[in-house]
C-alpha positions as CSV (number, residue, x, y, z in Angstrom):
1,X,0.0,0.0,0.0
2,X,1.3,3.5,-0.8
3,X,0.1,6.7,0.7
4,X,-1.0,9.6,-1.9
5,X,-0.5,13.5,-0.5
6,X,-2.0,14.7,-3.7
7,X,-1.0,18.7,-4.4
8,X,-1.0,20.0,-0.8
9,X,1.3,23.0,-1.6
10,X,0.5,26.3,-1.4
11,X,-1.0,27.3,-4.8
12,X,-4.3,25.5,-3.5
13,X,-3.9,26.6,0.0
14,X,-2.6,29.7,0.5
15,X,-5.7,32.3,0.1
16,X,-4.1,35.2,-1.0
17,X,-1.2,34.4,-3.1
18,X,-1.5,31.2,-4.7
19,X,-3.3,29.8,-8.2
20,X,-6.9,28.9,-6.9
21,X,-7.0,32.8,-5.2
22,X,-5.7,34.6,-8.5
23,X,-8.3,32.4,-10.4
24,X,-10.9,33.7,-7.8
25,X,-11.3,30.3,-6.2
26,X,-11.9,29.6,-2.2
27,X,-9.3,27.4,-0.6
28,X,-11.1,27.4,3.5
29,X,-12.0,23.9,2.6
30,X,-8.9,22.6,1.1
31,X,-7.2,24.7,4.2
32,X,-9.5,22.5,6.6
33,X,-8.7,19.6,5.2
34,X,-4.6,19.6,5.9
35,X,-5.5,18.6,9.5
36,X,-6.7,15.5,8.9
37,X,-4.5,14.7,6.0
38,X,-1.2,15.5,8.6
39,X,-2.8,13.3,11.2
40,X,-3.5,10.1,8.4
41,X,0.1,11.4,7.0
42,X,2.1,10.3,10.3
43,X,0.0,7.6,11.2
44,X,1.3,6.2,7.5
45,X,5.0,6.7,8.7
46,X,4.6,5.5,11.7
47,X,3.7,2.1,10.4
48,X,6.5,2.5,7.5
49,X,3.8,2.9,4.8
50,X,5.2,4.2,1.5
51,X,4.6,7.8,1.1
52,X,4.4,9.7,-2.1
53,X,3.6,13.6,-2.5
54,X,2.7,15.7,-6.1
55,X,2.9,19.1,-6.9
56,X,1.1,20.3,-9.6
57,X,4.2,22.1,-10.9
58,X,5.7,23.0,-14.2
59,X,9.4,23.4,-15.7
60,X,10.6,26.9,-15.1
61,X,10.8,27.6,-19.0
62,X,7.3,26.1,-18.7
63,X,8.4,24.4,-21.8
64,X,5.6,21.3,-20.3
65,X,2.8,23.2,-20.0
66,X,0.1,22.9,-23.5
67,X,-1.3,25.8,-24.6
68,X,-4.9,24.4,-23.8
69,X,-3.8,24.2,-20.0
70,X,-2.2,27.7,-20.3
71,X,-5.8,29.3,-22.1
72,X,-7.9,27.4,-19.9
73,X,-6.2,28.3,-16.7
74,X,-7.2,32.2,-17.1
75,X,-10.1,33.9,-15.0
76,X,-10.4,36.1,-18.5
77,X,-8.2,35.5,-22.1
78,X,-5.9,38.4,-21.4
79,X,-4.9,37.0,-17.9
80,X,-2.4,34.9,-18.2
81,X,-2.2,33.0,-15.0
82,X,0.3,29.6,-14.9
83,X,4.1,31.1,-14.8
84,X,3.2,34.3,-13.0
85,X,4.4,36.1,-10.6
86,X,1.7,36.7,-7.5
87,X,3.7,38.3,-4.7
88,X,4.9,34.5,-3.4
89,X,6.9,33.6,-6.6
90,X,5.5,31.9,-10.0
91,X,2.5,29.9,-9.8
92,X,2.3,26.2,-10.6
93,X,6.6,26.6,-11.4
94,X,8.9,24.7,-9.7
95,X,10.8,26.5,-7.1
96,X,8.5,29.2,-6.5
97,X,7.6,29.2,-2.2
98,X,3.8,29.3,-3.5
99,X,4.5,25.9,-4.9
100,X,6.0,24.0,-2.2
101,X,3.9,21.6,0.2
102,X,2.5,23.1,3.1
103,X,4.1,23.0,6.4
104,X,1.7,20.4,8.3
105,X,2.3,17.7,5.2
106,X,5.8,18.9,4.2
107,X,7.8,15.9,2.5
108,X,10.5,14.1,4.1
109,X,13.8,12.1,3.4
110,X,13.2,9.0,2.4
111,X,9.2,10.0,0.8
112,X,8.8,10.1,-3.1
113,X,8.3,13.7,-4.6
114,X,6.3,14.2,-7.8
115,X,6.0,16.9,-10.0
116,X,3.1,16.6,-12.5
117,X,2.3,18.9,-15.3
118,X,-0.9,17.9,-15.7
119,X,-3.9,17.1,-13.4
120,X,-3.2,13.8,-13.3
121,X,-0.4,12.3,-11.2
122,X,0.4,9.6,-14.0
123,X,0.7,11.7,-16.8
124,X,4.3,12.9,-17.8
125,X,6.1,11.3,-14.7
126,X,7.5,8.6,-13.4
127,X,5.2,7.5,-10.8
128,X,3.9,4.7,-12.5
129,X,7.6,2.8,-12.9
130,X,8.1,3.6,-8.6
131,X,4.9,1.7,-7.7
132,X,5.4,-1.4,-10.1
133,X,9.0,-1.3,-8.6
134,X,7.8,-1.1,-4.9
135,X,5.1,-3.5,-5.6
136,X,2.9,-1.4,-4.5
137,X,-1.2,-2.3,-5.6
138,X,-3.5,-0.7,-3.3
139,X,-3.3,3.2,-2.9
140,X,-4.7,5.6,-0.4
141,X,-5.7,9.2,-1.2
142,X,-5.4,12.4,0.6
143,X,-5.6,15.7,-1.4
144,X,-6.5,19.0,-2.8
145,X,-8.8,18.8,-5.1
146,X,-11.4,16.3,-4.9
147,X,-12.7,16.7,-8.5
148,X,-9.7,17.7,-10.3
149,X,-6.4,16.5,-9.2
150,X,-7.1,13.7,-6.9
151,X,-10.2,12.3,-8.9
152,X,-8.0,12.4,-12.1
153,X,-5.1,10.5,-10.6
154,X,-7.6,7.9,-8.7
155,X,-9.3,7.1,-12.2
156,X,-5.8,7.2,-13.8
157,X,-4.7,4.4,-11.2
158,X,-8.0,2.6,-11.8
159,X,-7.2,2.3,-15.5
160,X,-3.7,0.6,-14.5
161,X,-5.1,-2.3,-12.0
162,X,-4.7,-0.2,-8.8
163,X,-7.4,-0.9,-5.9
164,X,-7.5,3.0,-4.5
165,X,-9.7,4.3,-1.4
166,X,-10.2,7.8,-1.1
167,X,-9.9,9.4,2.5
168,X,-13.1,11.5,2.3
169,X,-12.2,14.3,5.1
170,X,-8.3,14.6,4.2
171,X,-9.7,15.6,0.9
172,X,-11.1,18.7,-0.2
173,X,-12.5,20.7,-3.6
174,X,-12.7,24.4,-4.0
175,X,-16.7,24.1,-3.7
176,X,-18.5,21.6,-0.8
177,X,-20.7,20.3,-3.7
178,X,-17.7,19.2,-6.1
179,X,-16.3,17.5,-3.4
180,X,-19.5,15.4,-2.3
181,X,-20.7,15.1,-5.7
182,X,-16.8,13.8,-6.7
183,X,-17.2,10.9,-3.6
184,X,-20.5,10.0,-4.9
185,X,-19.7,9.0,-8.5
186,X,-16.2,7.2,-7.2
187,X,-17.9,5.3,-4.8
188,X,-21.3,4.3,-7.0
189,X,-21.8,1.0,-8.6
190,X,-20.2,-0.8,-5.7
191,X,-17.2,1.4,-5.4
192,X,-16.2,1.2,-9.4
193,X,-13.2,3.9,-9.3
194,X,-13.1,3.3,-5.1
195,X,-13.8,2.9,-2.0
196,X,-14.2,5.7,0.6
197,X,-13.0,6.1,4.7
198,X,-12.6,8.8,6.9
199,X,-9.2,9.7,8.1
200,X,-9.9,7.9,11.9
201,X,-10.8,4.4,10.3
202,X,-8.0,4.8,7.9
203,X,-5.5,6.0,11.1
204,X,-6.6,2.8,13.0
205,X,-5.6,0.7,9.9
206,X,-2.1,1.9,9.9
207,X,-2.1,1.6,14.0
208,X,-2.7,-2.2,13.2
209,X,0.3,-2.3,10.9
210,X,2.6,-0.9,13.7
211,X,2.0,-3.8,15.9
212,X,3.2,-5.9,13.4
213,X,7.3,-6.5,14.0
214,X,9.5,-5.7,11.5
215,X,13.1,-6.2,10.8
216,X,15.5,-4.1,12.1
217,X,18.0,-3.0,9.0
218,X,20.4,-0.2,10.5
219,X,24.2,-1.7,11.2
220,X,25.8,-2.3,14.7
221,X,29.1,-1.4,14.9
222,X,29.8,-5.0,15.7
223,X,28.3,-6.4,12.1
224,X,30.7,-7.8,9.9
225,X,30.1,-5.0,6.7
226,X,31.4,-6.1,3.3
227,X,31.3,-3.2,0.5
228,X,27.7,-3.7,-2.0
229,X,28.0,-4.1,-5.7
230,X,25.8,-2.5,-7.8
231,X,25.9,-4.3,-11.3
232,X,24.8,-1.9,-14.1
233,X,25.2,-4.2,-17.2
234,X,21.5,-4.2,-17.7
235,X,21.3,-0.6,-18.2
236,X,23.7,-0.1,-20.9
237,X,21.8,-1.0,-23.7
238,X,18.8,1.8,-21.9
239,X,21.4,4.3,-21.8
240,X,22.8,4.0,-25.1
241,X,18.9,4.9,-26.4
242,X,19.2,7.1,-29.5
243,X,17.8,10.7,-28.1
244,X,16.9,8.8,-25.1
245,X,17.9,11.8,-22.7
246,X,14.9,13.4,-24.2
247,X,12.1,10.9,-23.2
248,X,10.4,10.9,-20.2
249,X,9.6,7.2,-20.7
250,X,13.6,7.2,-20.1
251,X,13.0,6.7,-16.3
252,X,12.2,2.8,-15.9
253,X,11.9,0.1,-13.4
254,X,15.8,-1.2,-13.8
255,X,16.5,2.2,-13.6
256,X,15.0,2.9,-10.5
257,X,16.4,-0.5,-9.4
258,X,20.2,0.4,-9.2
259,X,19.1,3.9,-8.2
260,X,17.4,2.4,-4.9
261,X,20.4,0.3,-4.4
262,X,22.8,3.1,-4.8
263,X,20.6,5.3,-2.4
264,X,20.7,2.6,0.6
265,X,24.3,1.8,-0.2
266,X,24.6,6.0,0.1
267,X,22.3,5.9,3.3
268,X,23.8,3.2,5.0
269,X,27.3,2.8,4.4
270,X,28.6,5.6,2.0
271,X,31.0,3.8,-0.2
272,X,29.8,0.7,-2.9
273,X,31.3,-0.7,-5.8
274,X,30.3,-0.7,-9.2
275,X,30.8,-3.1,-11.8
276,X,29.1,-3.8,-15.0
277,X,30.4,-0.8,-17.0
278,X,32.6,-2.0,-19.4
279,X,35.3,0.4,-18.6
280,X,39.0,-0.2,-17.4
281,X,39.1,1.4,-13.8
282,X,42.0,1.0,-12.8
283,X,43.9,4.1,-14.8
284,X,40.8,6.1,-14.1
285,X,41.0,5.8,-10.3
286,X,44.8,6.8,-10.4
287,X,43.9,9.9,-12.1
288,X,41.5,10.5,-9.3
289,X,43.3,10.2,-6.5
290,X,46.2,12.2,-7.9
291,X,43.5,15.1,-8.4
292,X,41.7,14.7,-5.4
293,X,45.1,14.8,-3.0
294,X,45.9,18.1,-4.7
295,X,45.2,21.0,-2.0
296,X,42.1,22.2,-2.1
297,X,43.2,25.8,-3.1
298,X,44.7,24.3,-6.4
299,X,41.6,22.7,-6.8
300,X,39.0,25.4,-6.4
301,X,40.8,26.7,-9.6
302,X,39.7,24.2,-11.5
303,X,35.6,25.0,-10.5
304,X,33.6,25.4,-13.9
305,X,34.0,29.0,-15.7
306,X,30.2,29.7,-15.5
307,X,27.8,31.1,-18.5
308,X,26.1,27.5,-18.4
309,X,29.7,25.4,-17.9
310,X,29.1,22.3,-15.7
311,X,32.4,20.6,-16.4
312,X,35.3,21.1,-13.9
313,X,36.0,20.7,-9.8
314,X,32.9,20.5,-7.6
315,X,33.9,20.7,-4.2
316,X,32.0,18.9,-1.3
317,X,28.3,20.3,-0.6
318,X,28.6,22.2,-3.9
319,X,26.0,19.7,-5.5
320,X,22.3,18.2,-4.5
321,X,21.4,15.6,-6.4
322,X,18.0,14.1,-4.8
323,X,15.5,16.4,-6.2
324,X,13.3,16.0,-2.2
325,X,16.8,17.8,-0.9
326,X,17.0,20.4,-3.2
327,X,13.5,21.3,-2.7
328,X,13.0,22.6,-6.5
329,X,9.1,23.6,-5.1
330,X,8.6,20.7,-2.8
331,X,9.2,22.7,0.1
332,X,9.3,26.0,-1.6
333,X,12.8,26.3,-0.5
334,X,16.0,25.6,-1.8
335,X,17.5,23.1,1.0
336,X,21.7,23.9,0.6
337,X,21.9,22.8,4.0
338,X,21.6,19.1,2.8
339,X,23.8,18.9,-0.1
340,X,25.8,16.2,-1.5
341,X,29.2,16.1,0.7
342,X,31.3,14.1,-2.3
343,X,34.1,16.1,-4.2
344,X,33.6,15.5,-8.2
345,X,35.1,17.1,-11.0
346,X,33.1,16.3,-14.1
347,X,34.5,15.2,-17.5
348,X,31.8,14.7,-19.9
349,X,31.5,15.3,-23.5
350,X,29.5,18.1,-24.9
351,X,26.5,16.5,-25.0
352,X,22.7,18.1,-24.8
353,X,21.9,18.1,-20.7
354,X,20.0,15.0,-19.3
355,X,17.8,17.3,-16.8
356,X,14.5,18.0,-18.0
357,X,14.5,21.4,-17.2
358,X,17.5,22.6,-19.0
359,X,18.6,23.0,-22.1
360,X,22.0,24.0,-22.4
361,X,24.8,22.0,-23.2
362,X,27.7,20.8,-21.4
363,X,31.0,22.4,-22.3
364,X,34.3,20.0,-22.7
365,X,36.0,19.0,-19.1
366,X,38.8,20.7,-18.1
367,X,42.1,18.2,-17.3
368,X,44.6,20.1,-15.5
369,X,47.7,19.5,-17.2
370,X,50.1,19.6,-13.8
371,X,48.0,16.3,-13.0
372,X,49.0,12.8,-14.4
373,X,46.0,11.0,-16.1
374,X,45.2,13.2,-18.9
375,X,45.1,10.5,-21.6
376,X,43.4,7.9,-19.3
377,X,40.5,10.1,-18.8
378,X,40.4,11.0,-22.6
379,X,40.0,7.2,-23.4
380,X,37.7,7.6,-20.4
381,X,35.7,9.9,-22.2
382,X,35.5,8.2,-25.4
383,X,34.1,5.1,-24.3
């Protein structure tokens, strides 16, 4: 079972300065339905029940968002709304504070973090590929709002074999008839999108679960710890996709696989092997360690030269790579104070950027030419 925080973030809360105010909406219901949503929210971590938060929440270039969408989300033609700055940074954009989860449900490390350009939580993201890999098939849904966003994403799960019970109090629509007319047609026929609880029976069903022992999996001091290896082989052929890098599709379940083992080898250990990536090592990693032992103030010379150059020295905390971290809208914030602490210094060819929300291009690394190495990591680069 997986937990759904559908679009709690302040563009559907926040009565003054979000995107349901500037389209002349009222949010005191979606507002009074955060409490019960928090309360089902930690009962659902108590008993380790996966957790998974969207945010309605385009690309900054807004390069995602269809001109329908765009036309339709205006209180009048000449208003443009989606993009625009209302005193609390650009609605429905990534980043902006407006966009980031409200405090009472505010994600957490460890929890899955969406962001959906459409109304739909399926639609344009990876969420389908986490569940099949968790093995997840029944899904619980809290959310703002009950007959756009979370109805959308309850019938899109429907459609793909997912038994899905809406939490009828932690949910909430801009009008008190949407929402009761929404829980009335997902519940008729004998529940044929759903079923429906209120948050207190759904709270008691997750205060079962904790009774029910689990397995402890944090290390002793005194365990006998022996390095993981994280075998990639069966992602070359998906990374060698032609234009794959500009696919959505491009996240998939072996993907997130060796990503999950890489994140709990991170989490729990800090240091794993990998094999599988038909490269000679070896001259690589004496490269590397001849860079890395140079003092730091030699290599802070070597940081990238700016005007959209990523290759070159990265020194620890410089990077973030887990979008939840960053923030990037989730919590309206951009978290620096949980960075990446690994040094890097990056190499890679000039090739178009594999973030979806850039399109620059990367500019050739850098090899300083007092290091040894610098024809290693050429035939590094090459292959």
């Amino acid at each position: 079972t997986a937990l759904l925080m559908i679009d709690f973030q302040g563009d559907f809360v926040d009565e003054e300065k979000g995107f349901v105010a500037a389209m002349g909406g009222s949010v005191k219901d979606n507002q009074k339905a955060l409490g019960p949503a928090q309360r089902v929210l930690m009962a659902a971590r108590r008993a380790k029940i996966t957790i998974v938060h969207t945010l309605e929440a385009h690309r900054t270039d807004l390069a995602d968002l269809h001109e329908s969408k765009d036309r339709r989300s205006r209180p009048s033609p000449d208003h443009k709304i989606i993009g625009q700055d209302n005193g609390n940074g650009r609605m429905l954009t990534r980043g902006s504070k407006c966009n980031g989860l409200c405090p009472e449900v505010a994600w957490k490390d460890g929890e899955i973090a969406i962001h959906k350009p459409g109304k739909g939580a399926f639609y344009g993201t990876e969420l389908l590929a986490r569940l099949q890999y968790l093995g997840i098939t029944h899904l619980i849904f809290c959310g703002c709002t009950t007959e756009c966003c979370v109805q959308t994403t309850m019938r899109e799960a429907n459609d793909r074999g997912f038994d899905c019970l809406i939490v009828h109090d932690a949910t909430a629509s801009c009008l008190e008839r949407f929402h009761t007319e929404t829980i009335g047609q997902i519940t008729a026929f004998g529940a044929i999108i759903g079923c429906a609880a209120c948050a207190e029976s759904v709270i008691q069903a997750f205060e079962a679960l904790e009774m029910i022992p689990s397995t402890p999996t944090l290390l002793n001091n005194n365990d006998n710890i022996s390095l993981p290896i994280v075998d990639i082989s069966s992602l070359m052929t998906l990374v060698h996709i032609p234009n794959g890098h500009k696919a959505r599709s491009f996240v998939s379940p072996e993907i997130l696989n060796t990503a999950d083992e890489i994140g709990r080898a991170c989490r729990t250990l800090g240091f794993f092997y990998i094999v599988g990536h038909e490269i000679n090592s070896a001259p690589i990693l004496s490269a590397a360690k001849a860079l890395f032992a140079l003092p730091q103030h030699e290599k802070i010379k070597l940081k990238p030269l700016g005007g959209g150059e990523a290759a070159g020295y990265e020194p620890s905390g410089a990077q973030v790579l887990d979008e939840g971290r960053l923030g990037q809208g989730i919590d309206g914030s951009q978290t620096k104070n949980q960075a990446d602490l690994k040094e890097s210094y990056i190499i890679g060819k000039s090739v178009p950027t594999q973030r979806m929300d850039e399109n620059k291009d990367r500019l050739e690394g850098r090899w300083p030419n007092f290091v040894a190495g610098y024809d290693n990591i050429n035939s590094f680069r090459s292959v």
